[in-house]
C-alpha positions as CSV (number, residue, x, y, z in Angstrom):
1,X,18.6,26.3,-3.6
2,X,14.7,25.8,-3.6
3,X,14.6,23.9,-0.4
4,X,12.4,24.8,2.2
5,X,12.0,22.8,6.2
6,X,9.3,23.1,8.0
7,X,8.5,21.4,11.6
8,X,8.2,21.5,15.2
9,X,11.1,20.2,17.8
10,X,11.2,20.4,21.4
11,X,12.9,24.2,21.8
12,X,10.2,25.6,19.6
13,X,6.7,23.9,20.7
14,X,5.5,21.9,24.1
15,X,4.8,18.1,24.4
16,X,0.9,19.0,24.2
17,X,1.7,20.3,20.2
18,X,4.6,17.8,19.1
19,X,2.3,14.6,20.2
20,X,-0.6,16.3,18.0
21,X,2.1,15.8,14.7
22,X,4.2,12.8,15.7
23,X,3.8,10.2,12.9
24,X,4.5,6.5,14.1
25,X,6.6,4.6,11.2
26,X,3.8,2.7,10.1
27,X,2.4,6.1,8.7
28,X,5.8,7.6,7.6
29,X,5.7,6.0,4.0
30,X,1.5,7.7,3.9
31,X,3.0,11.1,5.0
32,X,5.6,11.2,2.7
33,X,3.6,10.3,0.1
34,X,1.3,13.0,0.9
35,X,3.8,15.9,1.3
36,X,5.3,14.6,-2.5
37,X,1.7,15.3,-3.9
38,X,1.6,18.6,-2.9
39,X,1.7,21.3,-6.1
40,X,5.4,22.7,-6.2
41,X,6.4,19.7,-4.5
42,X,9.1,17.8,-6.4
43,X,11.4,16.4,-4.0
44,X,10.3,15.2,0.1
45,X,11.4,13.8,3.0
46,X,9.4,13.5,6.6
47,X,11.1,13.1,9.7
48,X,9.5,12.1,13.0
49,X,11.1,11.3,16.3
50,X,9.9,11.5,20.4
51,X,11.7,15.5,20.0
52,X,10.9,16.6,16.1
53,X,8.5,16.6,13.6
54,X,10.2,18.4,10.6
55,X,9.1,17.8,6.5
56,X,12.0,18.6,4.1
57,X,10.9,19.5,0.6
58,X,12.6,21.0,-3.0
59,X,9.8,23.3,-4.1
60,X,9.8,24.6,-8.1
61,X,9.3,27.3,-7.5
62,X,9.1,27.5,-3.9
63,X,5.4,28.7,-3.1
64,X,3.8,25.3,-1.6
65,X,2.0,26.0,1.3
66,X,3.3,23.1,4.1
67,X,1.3,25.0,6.8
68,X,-1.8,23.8,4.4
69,X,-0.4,20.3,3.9
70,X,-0.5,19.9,7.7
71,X,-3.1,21.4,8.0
72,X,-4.8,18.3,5.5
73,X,-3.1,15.4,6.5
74,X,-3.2,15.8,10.8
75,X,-6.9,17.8,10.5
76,X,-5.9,20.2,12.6
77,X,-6.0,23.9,12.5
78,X,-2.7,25.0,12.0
79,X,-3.8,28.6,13.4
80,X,-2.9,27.6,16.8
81,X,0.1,25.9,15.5
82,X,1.8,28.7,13.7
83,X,3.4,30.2,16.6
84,X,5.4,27.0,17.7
85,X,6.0,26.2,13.9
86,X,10.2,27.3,12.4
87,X,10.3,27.5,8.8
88,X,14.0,27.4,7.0
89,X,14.5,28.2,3.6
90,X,17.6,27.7,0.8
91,X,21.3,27.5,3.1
92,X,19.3,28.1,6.0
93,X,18.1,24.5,5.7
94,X,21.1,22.9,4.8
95,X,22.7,24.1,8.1
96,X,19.5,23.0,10.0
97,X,19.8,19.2,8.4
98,X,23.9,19.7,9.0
99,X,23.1,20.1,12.7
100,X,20.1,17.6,13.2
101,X,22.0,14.9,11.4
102,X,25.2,15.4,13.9
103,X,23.3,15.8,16.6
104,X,23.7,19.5,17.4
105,X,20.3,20.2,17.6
106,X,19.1,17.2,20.0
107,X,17.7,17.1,22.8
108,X,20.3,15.0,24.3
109,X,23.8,17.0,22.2
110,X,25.3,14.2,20.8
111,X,23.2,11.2,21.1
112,X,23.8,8.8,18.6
113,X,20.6,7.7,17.5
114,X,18.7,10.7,15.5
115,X,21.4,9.7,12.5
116,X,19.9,6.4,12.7
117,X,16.1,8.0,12.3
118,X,17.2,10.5,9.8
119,X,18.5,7.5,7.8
120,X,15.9,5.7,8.2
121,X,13.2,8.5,6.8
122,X,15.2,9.0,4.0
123,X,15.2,5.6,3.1
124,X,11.4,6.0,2.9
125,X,12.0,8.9,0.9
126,X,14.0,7.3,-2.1
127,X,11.6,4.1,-1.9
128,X,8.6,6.5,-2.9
129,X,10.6,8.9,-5.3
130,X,11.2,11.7,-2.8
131,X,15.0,11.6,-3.1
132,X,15.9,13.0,-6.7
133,X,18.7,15.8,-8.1
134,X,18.2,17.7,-5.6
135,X,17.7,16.5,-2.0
136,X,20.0,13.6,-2.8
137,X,22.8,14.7,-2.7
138,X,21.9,17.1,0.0
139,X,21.4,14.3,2.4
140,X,24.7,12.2,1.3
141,X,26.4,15.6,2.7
142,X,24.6,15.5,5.5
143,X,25.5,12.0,6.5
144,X,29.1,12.8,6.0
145,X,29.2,15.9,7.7
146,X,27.6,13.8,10.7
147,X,30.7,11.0,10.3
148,X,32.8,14.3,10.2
149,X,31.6,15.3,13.5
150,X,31.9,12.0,15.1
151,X,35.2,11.6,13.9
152,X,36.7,15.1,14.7
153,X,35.1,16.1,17.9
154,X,34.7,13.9,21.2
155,X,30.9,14.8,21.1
156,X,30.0,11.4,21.3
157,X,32.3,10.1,23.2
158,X,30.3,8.2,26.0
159,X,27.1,6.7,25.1
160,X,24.0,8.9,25.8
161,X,20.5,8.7,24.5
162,X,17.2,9.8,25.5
163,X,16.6,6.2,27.4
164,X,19.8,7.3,29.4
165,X,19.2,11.0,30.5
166,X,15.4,9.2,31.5
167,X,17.2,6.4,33.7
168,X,19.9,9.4,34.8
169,X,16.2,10.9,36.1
170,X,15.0,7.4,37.3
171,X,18.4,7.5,39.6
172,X,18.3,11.1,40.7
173,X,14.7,10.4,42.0
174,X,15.7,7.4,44.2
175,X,19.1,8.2,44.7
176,X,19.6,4.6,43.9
177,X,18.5,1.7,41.9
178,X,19.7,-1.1,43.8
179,X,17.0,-3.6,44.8
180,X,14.8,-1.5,42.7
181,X,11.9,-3.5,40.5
182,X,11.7,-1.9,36.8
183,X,8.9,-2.6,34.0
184,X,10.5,-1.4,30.9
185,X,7.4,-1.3,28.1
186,X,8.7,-1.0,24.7
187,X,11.6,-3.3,23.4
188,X,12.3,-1.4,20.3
189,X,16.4,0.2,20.3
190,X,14.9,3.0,22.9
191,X,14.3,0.6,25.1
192,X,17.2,-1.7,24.6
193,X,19.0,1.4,25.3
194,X,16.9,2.2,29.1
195,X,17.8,-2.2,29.5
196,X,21.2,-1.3,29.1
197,X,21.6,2.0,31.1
198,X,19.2,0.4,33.5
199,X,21.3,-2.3,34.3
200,X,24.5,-0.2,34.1
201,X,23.2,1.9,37.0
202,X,22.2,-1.6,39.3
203,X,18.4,-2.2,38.9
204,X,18.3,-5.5,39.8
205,X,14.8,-6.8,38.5
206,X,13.3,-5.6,35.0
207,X,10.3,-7.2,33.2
208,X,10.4,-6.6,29.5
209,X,6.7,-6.0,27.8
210,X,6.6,-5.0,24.2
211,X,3.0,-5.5,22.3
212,X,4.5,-8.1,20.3
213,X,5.9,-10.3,22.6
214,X,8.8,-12.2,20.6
215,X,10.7,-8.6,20.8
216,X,10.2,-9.0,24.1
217,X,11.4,-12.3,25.2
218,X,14.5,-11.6,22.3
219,X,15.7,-8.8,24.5
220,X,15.1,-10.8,27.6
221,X,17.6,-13.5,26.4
222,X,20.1,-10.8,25.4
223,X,20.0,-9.6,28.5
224,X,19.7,-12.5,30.8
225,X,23.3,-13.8,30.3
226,X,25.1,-11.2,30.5
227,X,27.4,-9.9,33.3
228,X,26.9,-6.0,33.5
229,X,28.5,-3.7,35.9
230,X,30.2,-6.8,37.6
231,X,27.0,-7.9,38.9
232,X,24.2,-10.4,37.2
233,X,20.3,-8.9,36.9
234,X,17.1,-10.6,36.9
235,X,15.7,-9.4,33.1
236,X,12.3,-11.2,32.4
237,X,10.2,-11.2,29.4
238,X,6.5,-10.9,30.3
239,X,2.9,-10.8,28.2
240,X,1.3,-8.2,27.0
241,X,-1.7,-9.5,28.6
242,X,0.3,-9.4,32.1
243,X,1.2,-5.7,31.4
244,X,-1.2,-4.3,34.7
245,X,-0.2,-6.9,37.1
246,X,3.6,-6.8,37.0
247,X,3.1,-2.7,36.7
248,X,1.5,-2.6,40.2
249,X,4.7,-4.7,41.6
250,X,7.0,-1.7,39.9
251,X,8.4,1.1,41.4
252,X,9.7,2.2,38.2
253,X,7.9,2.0,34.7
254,X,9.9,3.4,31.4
255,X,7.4,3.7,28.7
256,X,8.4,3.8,25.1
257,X,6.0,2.4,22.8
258,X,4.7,3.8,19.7
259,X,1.0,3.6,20.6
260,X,-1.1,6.2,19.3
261,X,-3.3,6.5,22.7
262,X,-2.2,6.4,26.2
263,X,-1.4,2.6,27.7
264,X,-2.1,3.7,31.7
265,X,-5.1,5.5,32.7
266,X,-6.0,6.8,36.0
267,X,-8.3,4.1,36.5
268,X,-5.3,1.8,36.4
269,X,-3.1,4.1,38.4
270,X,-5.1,4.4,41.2
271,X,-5.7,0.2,41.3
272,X,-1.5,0.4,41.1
273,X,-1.4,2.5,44.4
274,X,-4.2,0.9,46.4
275,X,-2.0,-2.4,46.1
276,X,1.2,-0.7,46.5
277,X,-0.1,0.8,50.2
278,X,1.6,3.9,50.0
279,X,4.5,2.7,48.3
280,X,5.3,5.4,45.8
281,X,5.6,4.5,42.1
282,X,7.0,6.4,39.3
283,X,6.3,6.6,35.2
284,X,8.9,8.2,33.1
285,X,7.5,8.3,29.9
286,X,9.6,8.7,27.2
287,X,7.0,8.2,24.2
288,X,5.9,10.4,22.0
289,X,2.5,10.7,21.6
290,X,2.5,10.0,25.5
291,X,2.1,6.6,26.7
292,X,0.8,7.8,29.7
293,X,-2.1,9.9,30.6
294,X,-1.1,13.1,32.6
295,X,-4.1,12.5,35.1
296,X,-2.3,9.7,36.1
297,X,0.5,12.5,38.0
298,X,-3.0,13.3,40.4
299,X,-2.8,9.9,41.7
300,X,-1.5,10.2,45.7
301,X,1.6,8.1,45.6
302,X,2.2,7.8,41.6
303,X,4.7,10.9,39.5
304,X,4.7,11.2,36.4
305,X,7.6,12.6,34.2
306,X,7.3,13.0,30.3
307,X,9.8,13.5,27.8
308,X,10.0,17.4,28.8
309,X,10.6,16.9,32.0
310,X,14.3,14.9,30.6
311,X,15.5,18.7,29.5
312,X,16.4,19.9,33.2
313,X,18.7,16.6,33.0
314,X,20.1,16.8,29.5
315,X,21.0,20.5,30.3
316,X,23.8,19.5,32.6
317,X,24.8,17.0,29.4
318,X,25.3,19.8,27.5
319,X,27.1,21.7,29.9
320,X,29.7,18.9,30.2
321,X,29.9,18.3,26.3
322,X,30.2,22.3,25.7
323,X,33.2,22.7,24.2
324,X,33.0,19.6,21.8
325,X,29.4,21.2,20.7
326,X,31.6,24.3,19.9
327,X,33.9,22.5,17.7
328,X,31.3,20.7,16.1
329,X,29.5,24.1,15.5
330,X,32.4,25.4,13.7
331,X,32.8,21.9,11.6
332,X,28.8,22.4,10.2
333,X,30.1,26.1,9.8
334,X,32.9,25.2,7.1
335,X,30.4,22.8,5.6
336,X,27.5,25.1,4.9
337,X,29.4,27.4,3.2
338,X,31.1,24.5,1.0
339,X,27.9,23.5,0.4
340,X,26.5,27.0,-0.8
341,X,29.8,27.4,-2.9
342,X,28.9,24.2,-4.6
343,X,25.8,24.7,-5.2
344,X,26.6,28.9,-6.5
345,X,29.4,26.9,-8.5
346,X,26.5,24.6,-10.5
347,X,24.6,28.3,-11.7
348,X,27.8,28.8,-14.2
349,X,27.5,24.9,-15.1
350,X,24.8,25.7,-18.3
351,X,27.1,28.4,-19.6
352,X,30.2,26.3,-19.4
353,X,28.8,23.4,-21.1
354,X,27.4,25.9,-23.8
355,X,30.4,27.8,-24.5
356,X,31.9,24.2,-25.0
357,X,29.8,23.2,-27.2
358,X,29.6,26.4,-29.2
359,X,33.0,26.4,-29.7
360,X,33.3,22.4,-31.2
361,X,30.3,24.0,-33.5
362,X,33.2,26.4,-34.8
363,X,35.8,23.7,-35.1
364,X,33.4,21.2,-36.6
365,X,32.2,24.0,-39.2
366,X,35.8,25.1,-40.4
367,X,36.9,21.7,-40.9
368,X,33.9,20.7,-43.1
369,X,34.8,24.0,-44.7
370,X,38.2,23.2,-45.1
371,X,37.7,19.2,-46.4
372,X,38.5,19.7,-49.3
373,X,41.6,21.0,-49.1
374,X,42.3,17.8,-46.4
375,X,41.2,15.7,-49.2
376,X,44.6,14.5,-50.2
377,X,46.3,13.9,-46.5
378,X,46.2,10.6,-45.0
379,X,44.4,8.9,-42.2
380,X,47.4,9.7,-39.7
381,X,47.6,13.5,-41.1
382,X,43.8,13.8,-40.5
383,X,44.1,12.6,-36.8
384,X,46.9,15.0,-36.2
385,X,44.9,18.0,-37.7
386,X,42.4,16.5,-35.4
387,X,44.1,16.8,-32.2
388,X,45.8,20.3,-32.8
389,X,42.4,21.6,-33.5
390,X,40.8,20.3,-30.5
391,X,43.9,21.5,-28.4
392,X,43.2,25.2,-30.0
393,X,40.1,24.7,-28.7
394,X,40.8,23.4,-25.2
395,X,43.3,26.6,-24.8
396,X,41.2,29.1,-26.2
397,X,38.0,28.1,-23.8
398,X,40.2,27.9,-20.3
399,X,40.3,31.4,-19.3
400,X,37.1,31.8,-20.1
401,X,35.7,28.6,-18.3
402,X,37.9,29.6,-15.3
403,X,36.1,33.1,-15.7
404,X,32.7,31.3,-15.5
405,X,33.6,29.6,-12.4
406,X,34.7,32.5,-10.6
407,X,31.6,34.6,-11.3
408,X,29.0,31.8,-10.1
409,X,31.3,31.2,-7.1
410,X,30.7,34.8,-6.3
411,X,27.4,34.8,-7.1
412,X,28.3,37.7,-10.0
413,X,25.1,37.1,-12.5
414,X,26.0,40.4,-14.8
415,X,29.5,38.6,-15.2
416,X,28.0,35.9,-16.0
417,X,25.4,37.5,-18.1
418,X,28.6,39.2,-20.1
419,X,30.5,35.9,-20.4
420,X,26.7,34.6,-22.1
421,X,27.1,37.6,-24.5
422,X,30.6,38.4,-25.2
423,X,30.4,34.6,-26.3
424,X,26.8,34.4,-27.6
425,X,26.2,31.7,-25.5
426,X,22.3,32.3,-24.8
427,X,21.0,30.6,-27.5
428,X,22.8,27.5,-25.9
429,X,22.1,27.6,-22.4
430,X,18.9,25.9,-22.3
431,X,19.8,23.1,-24.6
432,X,22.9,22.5,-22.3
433,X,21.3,22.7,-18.6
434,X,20.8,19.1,-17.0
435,X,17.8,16.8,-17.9
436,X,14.6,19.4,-17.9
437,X,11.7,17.7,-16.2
438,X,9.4,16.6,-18.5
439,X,6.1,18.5,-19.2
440,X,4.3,16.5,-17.0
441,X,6.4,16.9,-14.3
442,X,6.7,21.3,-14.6
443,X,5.2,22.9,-12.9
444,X,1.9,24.9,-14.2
445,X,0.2,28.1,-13.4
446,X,-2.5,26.2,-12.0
447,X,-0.3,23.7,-9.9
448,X,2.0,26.9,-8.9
449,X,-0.1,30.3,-8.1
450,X,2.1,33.1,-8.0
């Protein structure tokens, strides 16, 4: 298993690093592209979210250098990076994917929505090639081990998200939301999901503003009609344009855009607090990079909480969801080590296919040998001599098939290597292994230095 992850999530590097390698989905398709055209690189995927930035790839043989690749495509130096940096290699990965695609490894343990992001970046992948042989059926596993979890466990249960914990914060700050005035900016599914959550927990006024602004009046009308928590709520769509002037009638702002520079300044903080008078305001800013400029947190009267500041909240999540983490734990357990089996079982694959064939070489050779002595039987004879020879066949190669199977399950290669002998079966190996890639696509001494 040639695969090899490498990436940066919120346990393993600060919001300062992630921001530096978060790729917005209009450059998803440009990264992945990139990370394919590495040497070694035959199969990709790229995966970025608000709490990950992770690039799957099938290497042959594994020696790229990702660190190099990001290096390349962000222009950083990746010196500074290394310590926050995990790298996973062969069943190591295919437990890591296991536990991102269920949500094990979230920051919020068993949100819903990081299968939805993981399905979306393979999509990308297969649209540009990335998905062949090899990480294919890796990621169909992946997606059913995450149904698996869903199904088996009570992990998901109640709806959480991100846009929740962040409102759950929003609450624990004011102690209430009732009567409270909210901006929500953003009205992509994070924040239909802070709308919802929002209104669950009795905000009574929200102004929607999205960049584009039919998203924003479409949520607006989804909204405006409907009877949540027993009690109706004022949800207005608002321009872009207008974005300043209803912030400085906010006392809550929810940030969540996928803008590649801040959106509030300190310029337009302090404006915000001198009409305000001392009312305090409050950002949570749920966008990564950051939506919101950390100077803005100096500002007397305006506070400032980022996507790291959610973890103290989502820590009391996971304390409640404990024991269906557990379970799940033990589910992606069982399913990694199918997975290895599988993929151990697949080594003997070759040899099986070989001995089969070398044995219908036999049977094919006696009974030219033997024609004419079949010269004289008719058509029906011939089909019968036909069918006990290929049962001969079929019996003599079982035990030795089964034999096969057992030793690449075990990962025994000098069985193996005695099966390929005893049988003379190396002469046939290669020409029976799946589709080789063509001599373009091998890999070369140049491409690959060892």
């Amino acid at each position: 298993m040639n695969f090899v992850l490498i990436g940066v999530n919120h346990k393993s590097a600060p919001l300062t690093v992630r921001e530096r390698l978060a790729i917005s989905p209009a450059r998803l398709q440009e990264a992945t592209q990139s990370l394919l055209s590495v040497p070694c690189v035959r199969e990709g995927m790229v995966l970025s979210t608000c709490n990950r930035v992770e690039f799957l790839t099938y290497q042959e043989p594994a020696q790229a250098d990702l660190l190099e690749f990001i290096r390349d495509f962000f222009a950083v130096d990746t010196t500074a990076l290394r310590p926050y940096m995990y790298e996973y290699r062969a069943s190591e990965v295919v437990r890591h994917l296991f536990r991102v695609a269920s949500s094990l490894d979230s920051l919020v343990v068993g949100e819903p929505q990081i299968l939805g992001q993981v399905k979306e970046s393979y999509a990308v992948a297969r649209s540009v090639g990335g998905m062949n042989s090899n990480l294919e059926p890796l990621m169909q596993r992946a997606f059913t081990v995450a149904r698996k979890v869903r199904n088996q466990t009570s992990i998901g249960i109640s709806s959480v998200s991100i846009a929740s914990v962040a409102v759950d914060l929003a609450r624990k700050i004011f102690g209430s939301l009732q009567g409270k005035t909210v901006l929500l900016v953003g009205a992509g599914k994070m924040g239909e999901l802070a709308a919802r959550s929002l209104m669950q927990n009795g905000a009574s006024t929200i102004y929607l503003c999205n960049r584009t602004d039919e998203r924003a009046v479409a949520l607006a009308e989804k909204f405006s009609s409907q009877k949540i928590s027993g009690q109706l709520h004022t949800v207005q769509s608002i321009p872009f344009s207008s974005l300043h002037d209803y912030a400085a009638i906010a006392d809550i702002v929810v940030s969540s855009t996928g803008a590649e520079t801040p959106i509030f300044n300190r310029q337009h903080a302090q404006a915000y607090a001198h009409r305000r008078k001392q009312r305090p305001m409050f950002f949570i800013d749920i966008a990564v990079p950051r939506d919101v400029d950390p100077e803005i947190d100096r500002v007397e009267g305006i506070f400032v909480y980022n996507i790291d500041d959610l973890q103290a909240v989502a820590v009391s999540n996971l304390s409640n969801r404990a024991r269906e983490a557990a379970d799940a734990e033990a589910i992606i357990r069982a399913e990694v080590e199918r997975y290895a089996k599988r993929m151990q079982s697949l080594d003997g694959v070759p040899s099986i296919v070989a001995l089969q064939q070398n044995l219908e070489e036999v049977r094919q050779i006696e009974m030219r040998r033997m024609a004419p002595r079949f010269a004289g039987l008719s058509a029906d004879q011939m089909q019968a001599v036909e069918q006990v020879t290929r049962a001969l066949v079929n019996k003599m190669q079982h035990a030795p098939i089964q034999a096969i199977k057992r030793a690449a399950q075990e990962g025994d290669r000098e069985t193996l290597a005695t099966i390929q002998t005893v049988f003379d079966l190396e002469g046939h190996s290669e020409s029976a292994a799946t589709v080789e890639p063509t001599q373009a696509e091998k890999p070369t001494k140049q491409d690959c230095p060892r």
